[in-house]
Structure formats: C-alpha cells, structure tokens
C-alpha positions as CSV (number, residue, x, y, z in Angstrom):
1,X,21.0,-6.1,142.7
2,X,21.7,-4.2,145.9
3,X,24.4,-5.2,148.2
4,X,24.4,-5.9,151.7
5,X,25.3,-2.1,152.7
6,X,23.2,-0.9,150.1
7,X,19.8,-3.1,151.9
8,X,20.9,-1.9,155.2
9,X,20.8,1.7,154.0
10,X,17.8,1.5,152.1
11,X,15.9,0.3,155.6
12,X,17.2,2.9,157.3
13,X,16.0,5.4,155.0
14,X,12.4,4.3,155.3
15,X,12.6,4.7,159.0
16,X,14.5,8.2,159.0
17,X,11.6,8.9,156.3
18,X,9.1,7.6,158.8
19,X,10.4,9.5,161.9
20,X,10.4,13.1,159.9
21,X,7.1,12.6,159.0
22,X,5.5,11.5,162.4
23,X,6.8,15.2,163.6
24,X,4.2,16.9,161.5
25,X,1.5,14.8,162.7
26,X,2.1,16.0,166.3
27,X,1.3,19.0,165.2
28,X,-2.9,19.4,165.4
29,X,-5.2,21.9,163.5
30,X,-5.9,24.1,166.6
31,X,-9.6,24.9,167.8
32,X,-10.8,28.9,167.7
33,X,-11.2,29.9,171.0
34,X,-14.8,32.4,172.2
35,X,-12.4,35.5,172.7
36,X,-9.8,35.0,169.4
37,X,-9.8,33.8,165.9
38,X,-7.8,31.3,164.1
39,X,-4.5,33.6,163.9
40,X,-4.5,33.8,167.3
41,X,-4.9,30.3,167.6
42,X,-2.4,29.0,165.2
43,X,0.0,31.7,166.9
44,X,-0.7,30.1,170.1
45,X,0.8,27.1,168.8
46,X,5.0,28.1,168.7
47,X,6.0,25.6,170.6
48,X,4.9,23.0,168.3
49,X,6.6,25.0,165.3
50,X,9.5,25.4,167.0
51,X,10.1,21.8,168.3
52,X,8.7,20.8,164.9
53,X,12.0,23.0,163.3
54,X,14.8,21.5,165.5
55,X,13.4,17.9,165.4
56,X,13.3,18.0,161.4
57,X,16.7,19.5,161.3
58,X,17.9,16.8,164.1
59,X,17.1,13.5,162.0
60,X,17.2,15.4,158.6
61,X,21.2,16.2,159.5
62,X,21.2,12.5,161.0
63,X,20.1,10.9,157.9
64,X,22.5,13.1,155.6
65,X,25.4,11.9,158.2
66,X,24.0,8.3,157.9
67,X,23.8,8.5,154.1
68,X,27.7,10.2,153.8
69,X,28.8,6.9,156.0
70,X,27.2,4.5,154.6
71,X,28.5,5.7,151.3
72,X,32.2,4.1,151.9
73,X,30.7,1.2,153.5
74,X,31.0,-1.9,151.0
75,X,29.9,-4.8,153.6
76,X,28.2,-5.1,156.7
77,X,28.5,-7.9,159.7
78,X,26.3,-8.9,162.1
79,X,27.6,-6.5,164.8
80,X,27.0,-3.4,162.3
81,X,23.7,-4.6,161.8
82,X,22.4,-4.2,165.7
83,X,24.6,-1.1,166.1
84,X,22.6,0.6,162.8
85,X,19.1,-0.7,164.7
86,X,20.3,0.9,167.5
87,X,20.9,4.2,165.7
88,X,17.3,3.8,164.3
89,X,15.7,2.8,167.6
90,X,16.5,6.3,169.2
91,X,15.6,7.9,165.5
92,X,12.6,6.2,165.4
93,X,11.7,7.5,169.0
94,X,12.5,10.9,168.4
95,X,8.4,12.3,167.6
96,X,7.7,11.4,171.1
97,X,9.7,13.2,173.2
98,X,9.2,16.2,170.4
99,X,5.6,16.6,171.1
100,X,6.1,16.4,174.8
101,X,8.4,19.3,174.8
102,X,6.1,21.1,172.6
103,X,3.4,20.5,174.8
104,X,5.0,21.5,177.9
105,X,7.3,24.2,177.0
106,X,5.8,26.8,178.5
107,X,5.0,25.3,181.9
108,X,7.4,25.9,184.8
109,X,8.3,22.5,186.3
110,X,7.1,20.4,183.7
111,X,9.0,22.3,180.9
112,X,12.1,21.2,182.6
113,X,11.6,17.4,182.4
114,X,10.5,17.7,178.9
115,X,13.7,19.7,178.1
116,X,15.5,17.1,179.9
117,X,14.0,14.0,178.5
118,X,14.1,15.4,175.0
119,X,18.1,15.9,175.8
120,X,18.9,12.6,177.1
121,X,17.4,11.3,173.9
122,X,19.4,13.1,171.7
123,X,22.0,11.8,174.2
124,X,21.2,8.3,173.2
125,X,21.0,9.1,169.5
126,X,24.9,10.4,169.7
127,X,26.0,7.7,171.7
128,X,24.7,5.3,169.2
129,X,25.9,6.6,166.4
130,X,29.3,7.0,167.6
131,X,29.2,3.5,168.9
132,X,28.7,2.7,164.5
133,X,31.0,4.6,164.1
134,X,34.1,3.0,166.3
135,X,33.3,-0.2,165.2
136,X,33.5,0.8,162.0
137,X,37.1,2.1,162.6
138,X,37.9,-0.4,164.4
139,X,39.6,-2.8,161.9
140,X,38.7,-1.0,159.2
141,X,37.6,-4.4,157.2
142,X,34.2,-3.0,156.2
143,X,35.2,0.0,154.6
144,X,35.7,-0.1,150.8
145,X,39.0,0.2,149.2
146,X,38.3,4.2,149.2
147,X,38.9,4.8,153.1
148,X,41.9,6.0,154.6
149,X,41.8,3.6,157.4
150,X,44.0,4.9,159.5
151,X,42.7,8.4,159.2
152,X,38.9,7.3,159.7
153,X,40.2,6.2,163.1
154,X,41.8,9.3,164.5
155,X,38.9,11.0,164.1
156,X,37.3,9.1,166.8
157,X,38.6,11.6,169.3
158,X,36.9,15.0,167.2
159,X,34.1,12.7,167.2
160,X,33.6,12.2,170.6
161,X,34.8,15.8,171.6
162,X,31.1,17.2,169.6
163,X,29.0,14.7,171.4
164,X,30.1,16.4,175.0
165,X,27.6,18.9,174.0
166,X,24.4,16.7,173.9
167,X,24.9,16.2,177.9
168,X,25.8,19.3,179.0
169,X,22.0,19.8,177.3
170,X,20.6,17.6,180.2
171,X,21.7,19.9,182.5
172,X,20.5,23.3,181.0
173,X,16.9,22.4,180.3
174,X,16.7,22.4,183.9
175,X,17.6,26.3,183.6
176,X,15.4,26.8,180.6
177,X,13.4,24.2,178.0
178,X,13.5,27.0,175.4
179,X,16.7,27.8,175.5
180,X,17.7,24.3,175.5
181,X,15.8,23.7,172.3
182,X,17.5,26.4,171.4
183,X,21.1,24.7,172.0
184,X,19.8,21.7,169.9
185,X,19.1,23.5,167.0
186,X,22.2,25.1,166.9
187,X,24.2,21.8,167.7
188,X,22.2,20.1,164.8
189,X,23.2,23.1,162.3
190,X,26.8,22.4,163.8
191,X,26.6,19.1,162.4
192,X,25.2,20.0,159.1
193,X,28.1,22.2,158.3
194,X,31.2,21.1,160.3
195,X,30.8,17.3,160.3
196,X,33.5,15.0,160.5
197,X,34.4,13.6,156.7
198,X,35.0,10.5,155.7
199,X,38.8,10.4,154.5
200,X,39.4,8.8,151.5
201,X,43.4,7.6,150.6
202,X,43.4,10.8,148.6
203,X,41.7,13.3,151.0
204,X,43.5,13.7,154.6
205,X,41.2,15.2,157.4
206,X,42.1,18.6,158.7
C-alpha cells in the first residue's frame, strides 16, 4: 500500500510526465515551401528544437530534484500538499511559454517578451520549489528518521543563492532571447550536476 508521500509523488510524476510530453507536441511537421524542400524546412524550424532541448532538460532536472526530495520524505501535511501543487502548477505551465519563445525567437521586439515571459516562469518554478523546500526544513517533522535535520536547514541559504540566477534571466532576454535560452540551459545542467543533497545523519553537506 503506498503511503501518503509515496501518493503525493506518484501524482506528481504523471504531471511532470505530462508537461515533457506536451513539448513535443508544440513542435509541428513543417510544410515545404515553392523555393525549398523538406530539409530546408525542418532546418527552418531551430527554434523549436532548441526551446524543445532546454524545456526537456528544465522539468526532466525538476522531476529528478523532486524525486531525490521526496525520497526522505515519510509524511506529508496539508501545507506540503498545496506547496507541491504549486510546484506542479508552474511545471504544468511550462509547454506554453516554450512554444511562444520558439515561435518568436527570431523577431526583434517580440523575441524579448517571449524571452522574458519564459524567464519569469522559470522564476515562478524556483520560487515554488524552494518555498517546499523551507517548509520542509522548517521543523523538520516530515522528514524520515534518515535526515540530518539540522543540516537540511542550512542549506537553505546555497539554495536560495542558485535561484538569483533565474531573475537576473528576466533582465537579459531583453538583450537577447537566444542567448537567454541559452542561460537556461546552462542553469538547468547546473542543477543536474551541482544540486544541493539531501544530508542524511551519516552524510554532512560540503
């Protein structure tokens, strides 16, 4: 029988599931133009690949971050509950702003507000996610008998430090939208590798 961290994390994993599929679908078979054939076309078509790319590894690195939490989690209260739909919310949205930036990415004015729409998104995600994650900390209570407690919580501040980069994204897409979908791919790949752990009573942070 699954627990109650266990439910929480199974529902999250068929939205997360959901989400990273919906990016493909933004993606369309293109048409053959009168003066170029279908490689020309499908070349034509970067900007979807590309937003396609970084979207993927933004919610695939989410989920495995989500999955490593929720790991150590052995109950869940009501509060937990609307913070993880939060979290979800903004995953869930994700697909939209992706094929907006795709579609606009090589405009002039527009490519800007895509950029920065796609960034304040990814703002929300962070914000939400770190939210779980203080309350979490907090007390400590719905950890499992694994957490170092104490340590979980003074890694708030690293925490916090990595999300300063999602705004400063807000302000360079209005600079340049690839470049800034650039940034996210490269903050994503940040968090695949360098993400802050878990400690357990027998592992300390660095």
């Amino acid at each position: 029988m699954l627990n109650e961290s266990s439910r929480v994390e199974a529902f999250s994993d068929g939205v997360f599931a959901i989400a990273i599929t919906l990016l493909i679908l933004e993606i369309k078979v293109p048409e053959v133009g009168e003066h170029g054939g279908l490689w020309q076309a499908l070349g034509a078509q970067w900007p979807s690949y590309a937003a396609y790319v970084v979207s993927f590894l933004v919610i695939g690195i989410m989920w495995v971050n989500h999955h490593q939490v929720f790991s150590y989690v052995a109950r869940v209260d009501r509060t937990l509950m609307f913070l993880n739909l939060l979290v979800l919310m903004v995953v869930a949205a994700v697909p939209w702003p992706t094929a907006m930036l795709a579609e606009y990415l090589r405009e002039d004015k527009a490519s800007h507000v895509a950029a920065a729409v796609y960034s304040l998104v990814m703002v929300l995600m962070a914000a939400a996610f770190q939210a779980l994650w203080w309350h979490l900390t907090r007390t400590g209570h719905l950890f499992d008998a694994r957490v170092d407690v104490r340590a979980a919580r003074a890694t708030r501040a690293r925490f916090a430090l990595g999300s300063l980069a999602y705004p400063v994204t807000v302000g360079l897409a209005f600079v340049s939208a690839p470049l800034t979908l650039a940034a996210h791919g490269l903050i994503a790949l940040y968090y695949g590798f360098n993400q802050v752990p878990v400690p357990t009573v027998s592992r300390q942070p660095e």
